[in-house]
C-alpha positions in Angstrom: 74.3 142.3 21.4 72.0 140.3 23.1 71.3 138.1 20.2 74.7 137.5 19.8 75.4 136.0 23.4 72.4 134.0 22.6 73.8 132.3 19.8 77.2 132.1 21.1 76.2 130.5 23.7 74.1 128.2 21.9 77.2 127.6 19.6 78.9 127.1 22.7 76.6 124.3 23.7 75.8 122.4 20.9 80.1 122.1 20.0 80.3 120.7 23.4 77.9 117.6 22.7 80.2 114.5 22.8 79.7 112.8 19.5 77.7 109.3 20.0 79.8 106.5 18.9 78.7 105.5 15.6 75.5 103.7 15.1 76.1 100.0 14.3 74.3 97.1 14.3 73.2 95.9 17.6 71.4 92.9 17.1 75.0 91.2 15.3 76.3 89.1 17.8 80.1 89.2 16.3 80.1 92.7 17.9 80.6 90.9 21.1 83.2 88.3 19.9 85.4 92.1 19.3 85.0 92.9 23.1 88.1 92.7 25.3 88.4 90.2 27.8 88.0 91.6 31.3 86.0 94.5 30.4 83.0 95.2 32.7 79.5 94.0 31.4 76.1 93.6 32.1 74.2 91.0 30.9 70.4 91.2 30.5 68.6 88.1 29.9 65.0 87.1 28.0 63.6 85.3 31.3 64.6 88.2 33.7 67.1 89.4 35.6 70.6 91.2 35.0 74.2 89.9 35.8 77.1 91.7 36.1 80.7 91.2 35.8 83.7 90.9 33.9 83.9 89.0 30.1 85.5 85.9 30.1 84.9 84.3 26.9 82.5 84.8 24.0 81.7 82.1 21.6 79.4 81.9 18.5 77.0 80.1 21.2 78.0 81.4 24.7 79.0 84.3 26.7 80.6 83.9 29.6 81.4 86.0 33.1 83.8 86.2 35.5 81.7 84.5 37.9 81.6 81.7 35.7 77.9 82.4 34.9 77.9 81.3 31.1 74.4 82.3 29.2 73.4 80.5 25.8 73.0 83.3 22.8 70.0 82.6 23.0 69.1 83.6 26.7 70.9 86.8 26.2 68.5 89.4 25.5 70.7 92.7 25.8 74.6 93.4 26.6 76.3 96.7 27.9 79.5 97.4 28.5 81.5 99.8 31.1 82.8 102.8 29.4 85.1 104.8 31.0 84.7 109.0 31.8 86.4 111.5 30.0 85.0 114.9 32.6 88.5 115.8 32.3 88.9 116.1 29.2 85.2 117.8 28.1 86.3 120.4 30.7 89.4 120.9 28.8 87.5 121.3 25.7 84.9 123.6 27.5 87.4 126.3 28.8 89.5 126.0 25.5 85.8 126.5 23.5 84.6 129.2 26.3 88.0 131.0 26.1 87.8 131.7 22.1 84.0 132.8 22.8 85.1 135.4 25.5 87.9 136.3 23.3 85.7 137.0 20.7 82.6 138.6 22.5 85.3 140.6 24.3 87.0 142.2 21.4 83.3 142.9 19.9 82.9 144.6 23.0 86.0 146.7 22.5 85.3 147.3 19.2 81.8 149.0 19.2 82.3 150.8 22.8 81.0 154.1 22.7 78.9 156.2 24.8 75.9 154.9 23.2 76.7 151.0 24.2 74.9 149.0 27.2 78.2 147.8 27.7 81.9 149.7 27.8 84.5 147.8 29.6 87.4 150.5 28.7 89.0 148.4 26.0 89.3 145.4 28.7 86.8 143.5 27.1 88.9 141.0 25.8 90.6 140.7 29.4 87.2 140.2 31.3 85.7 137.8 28.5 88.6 135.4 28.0 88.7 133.8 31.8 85.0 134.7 32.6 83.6 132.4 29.3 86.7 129.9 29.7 85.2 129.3 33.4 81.6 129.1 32.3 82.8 126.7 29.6 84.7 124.2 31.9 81.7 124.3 34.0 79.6 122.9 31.2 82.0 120.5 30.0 82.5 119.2 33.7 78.5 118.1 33.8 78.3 116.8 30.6 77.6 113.2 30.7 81.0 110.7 30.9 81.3 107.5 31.0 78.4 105.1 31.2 77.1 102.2 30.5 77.1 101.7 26.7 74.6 99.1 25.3 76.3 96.9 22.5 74.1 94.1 21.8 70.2 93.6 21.9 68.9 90.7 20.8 66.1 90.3 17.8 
């Protein structure tokens, strides 16, 4: 039994990892000319220092911010952008994920009660599992990571 709460839980954990968006390259400048305008950046350049605000324009020489602060390509050494949270919806998936795992541990529970078992809910396993592993699951969604700054471009 214990084994098996080890690896559901496990399970639990490793299907609530957000996947990373796909790798791609970051070193193409074009990758910028695709960003919205008015999304929130950050701009890193080669001498120093790191400028914030929203995109204005991007040429195939220039990037430009809402400050009007426009930096030549190549001053630009790296480029994030805002992304916006989703805690909401990991703790969603977290209680919907945390729910099937009590379920399941809870009718396994039911199943194999006898007087010989560490644990014997009565055949109320299922009923004490479901909301107990759906709460324990939102929890974990809630901290996961959300939101960020992505970085898009980084210079050669």
């Amino acid at each position: 039994m214990r084994s098996s709460f080890a690896f559901l839980s496990l399970a639990l954990a490793g299907t609530m990892l957000v996947a990373q968006p796909s790798m791609r390259q970051k070193d193409d400048w074009r990758v910028l000319q695709a960003l919205q305008q008015n999304e929130q950046v950050r701009v890193s350049l080669r001498a120093g220092g790191t400028h914030k605000g929203t995109l204005q324009e991007v040429s195939d020489s220039r990037l430009t911010i809402s400050d009007g602060q426009a930096f030549n390509r190549e001053d630009v050494q790296r480029v994030w952008v805002k992304r916006h949270g989703h805690r909401g919806k990991h703790t969603l998936i977290g209680a919907g994920i945390g729910a099937g795992a009590g379920l399941g541990i809870g009718a396994a529970i039911d199943h194999h009660c006898s007087s010989n078992s560490l644990i014997c809910t009565g055949n109320r396993g299922k009923a004490i599992g479901t909301p107990l592993f759906a709460v324990i699951g939102a929890g974990i969604g809630a901290v996961l990571p959300g939101g960020g700054w992505e970085e898009v471009y980084r210079s050669r």
